[in-house]
N, C-alpha and C positions, 0 to 999 in steps of 0.2 A: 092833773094826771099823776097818780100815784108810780112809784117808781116798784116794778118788781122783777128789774133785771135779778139775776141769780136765784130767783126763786126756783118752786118746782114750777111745771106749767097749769098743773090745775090748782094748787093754789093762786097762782097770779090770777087767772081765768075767774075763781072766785070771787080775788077781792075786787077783779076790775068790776066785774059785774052785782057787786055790792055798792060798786060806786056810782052806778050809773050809766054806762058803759059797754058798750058791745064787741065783746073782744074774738078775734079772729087769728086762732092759734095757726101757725105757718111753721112745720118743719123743717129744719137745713142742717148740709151736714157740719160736723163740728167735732172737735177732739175736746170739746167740754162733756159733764156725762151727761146720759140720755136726758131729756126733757127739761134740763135746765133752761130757763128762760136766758137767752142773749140781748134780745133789745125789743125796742117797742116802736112803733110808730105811730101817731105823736111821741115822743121819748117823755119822759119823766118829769113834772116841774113844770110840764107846758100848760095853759088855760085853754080847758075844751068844754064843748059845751054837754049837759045830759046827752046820751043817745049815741054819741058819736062812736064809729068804728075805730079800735085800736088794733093793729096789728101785730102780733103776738110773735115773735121768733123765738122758734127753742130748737134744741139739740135734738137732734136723730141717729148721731152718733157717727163718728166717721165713714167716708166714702168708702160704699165696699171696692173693692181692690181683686181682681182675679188673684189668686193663689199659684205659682207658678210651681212645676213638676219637679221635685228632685228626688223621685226613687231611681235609685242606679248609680247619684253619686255618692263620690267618699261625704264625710261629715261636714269636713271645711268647707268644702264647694256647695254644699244644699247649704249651711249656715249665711256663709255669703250671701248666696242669691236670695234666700228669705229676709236677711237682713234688709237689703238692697232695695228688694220691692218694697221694705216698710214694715215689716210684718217681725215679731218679737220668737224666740226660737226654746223650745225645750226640747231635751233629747233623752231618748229613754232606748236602752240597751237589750236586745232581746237575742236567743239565739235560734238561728236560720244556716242550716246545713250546707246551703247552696251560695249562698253570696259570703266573701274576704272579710273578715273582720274591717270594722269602721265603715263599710259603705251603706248608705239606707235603703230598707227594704219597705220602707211605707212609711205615709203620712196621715195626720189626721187636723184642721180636715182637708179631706180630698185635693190632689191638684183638680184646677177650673172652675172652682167654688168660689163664690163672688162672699169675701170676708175685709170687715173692717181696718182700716188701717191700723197696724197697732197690736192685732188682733195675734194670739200668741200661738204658732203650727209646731204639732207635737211630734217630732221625726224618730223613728224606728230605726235605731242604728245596728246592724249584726255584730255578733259577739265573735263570729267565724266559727267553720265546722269545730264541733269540740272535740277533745283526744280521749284516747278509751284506750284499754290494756289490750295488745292483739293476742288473741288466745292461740298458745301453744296447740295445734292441730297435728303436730309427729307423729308418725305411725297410724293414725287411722285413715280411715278409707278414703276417696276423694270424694265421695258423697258428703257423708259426713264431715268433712272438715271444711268442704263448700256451704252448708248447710250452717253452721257452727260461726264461720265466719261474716255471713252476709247476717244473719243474726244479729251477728254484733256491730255491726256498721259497716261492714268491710266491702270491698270489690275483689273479686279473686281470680285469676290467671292461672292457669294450670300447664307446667311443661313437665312431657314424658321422658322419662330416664330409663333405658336397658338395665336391669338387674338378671343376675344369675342365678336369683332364690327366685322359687313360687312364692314364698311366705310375705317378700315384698310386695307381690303383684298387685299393683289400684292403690298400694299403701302412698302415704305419703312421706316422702324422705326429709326432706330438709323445705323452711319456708323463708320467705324474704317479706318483712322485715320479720326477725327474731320470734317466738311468744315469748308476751311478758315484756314487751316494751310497748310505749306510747305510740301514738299512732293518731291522727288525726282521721276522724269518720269518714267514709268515702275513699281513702287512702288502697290503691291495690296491693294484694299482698299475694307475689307470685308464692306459690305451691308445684313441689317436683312430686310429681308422680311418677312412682314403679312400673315399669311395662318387661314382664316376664317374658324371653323368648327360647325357645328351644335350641340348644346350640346346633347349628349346620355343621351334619358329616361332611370331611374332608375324608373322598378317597383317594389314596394315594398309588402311581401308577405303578403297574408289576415291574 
């Protein structure tokens, strides 16, 4: 019985069947690579006769393993638990406007996917909303500066203020935070607007 443990499987399958031999290759899973031959039965060195069935063990490659879910956590805690199940971790940095920096917004592959042990799950970690210059909007309209603002990433609030000029009226007087400071995207950025009113006669009595 020729010995071709650690072979491939179709060489061994060859040579047993050069030898005279009927060999009956049989899958199992294994953290050796794929199709390497593991053992044989009759094993190797034994006296068989022409004809005789060999049974052939080779690798199929580790037990797939469900993939366990960690979009929504931080880094450390998806690392963890992919470790834990078995499973080998790469992490790649993207940015996503809506989820805190370090928590993951996707995996690949998928949770609930039946993957080998070992097998390495590539985690989507957010970089967090990014910061952008908030633009100075003073003086112009509140269309305009609502317009200008949500443009550039922004959320805007708008509170009306009594002015004494027409020339303010709709304008925008002052904003919170600053233009021309950083700002993280999605960040609200209250806006006072002008609201002209005609001053009320006071008549005074005779």
């Amino acid at each position: 019985m020729p010995n071709v443990v650690g072979r491939g499987r179709d060489d061994a399958v060859s040579e047993l069947t050069q030898a005279g031999l009927k060999p009956n290759p049989v899958g199992v899973n294994s953290l050796e690579p794929v199709d390497t031959v593991l053992a044989t039965g009759p094993s190797a060195g034994t006296e068989v006769l022409e004809g005789t069935a060999v049974r052939v063990n080779y690798s199929k490659g580790p037990k797939p393993i469900s993939v366990p879910n960690v979009v929504g956590m931080p880094f450390e805690s998806a690392e963890s638990t992919l470790q834990g199940a078995g499973f080998a971790v790469s992490r790649s940095d993207v940015d996503d406007a809506t989820q805190p920096e370090g928590v993951v917004v996707g995996q690949n592959p998928a949770a609930g996917t039946q993957q080998g042990k070992g097998s390495v799950i590539t985690v989507q970690v957010s970089k967090g909303p990014q910061s952008s210059q908030v633009p100075d909007v003073t003086s112009l309209s509140a269309a305009d500066a609502t317009a200008q603002l949500a443009q550039s990433g922004f959320d805007v609030q708008t509170v009306e203020e009594i002015v004494d000029s027409q020339d303010l009226d709709g304008r925008v007087l002052s904003q919170d935070p600053e233009g021309g400071t950083n700002a993280k995207q999605g960040t609200t950025v209250v806006i006072v607007i002008g609201r002209f009113e005609l001053p009320t006669e006071t008549t005074t009595p005779p």
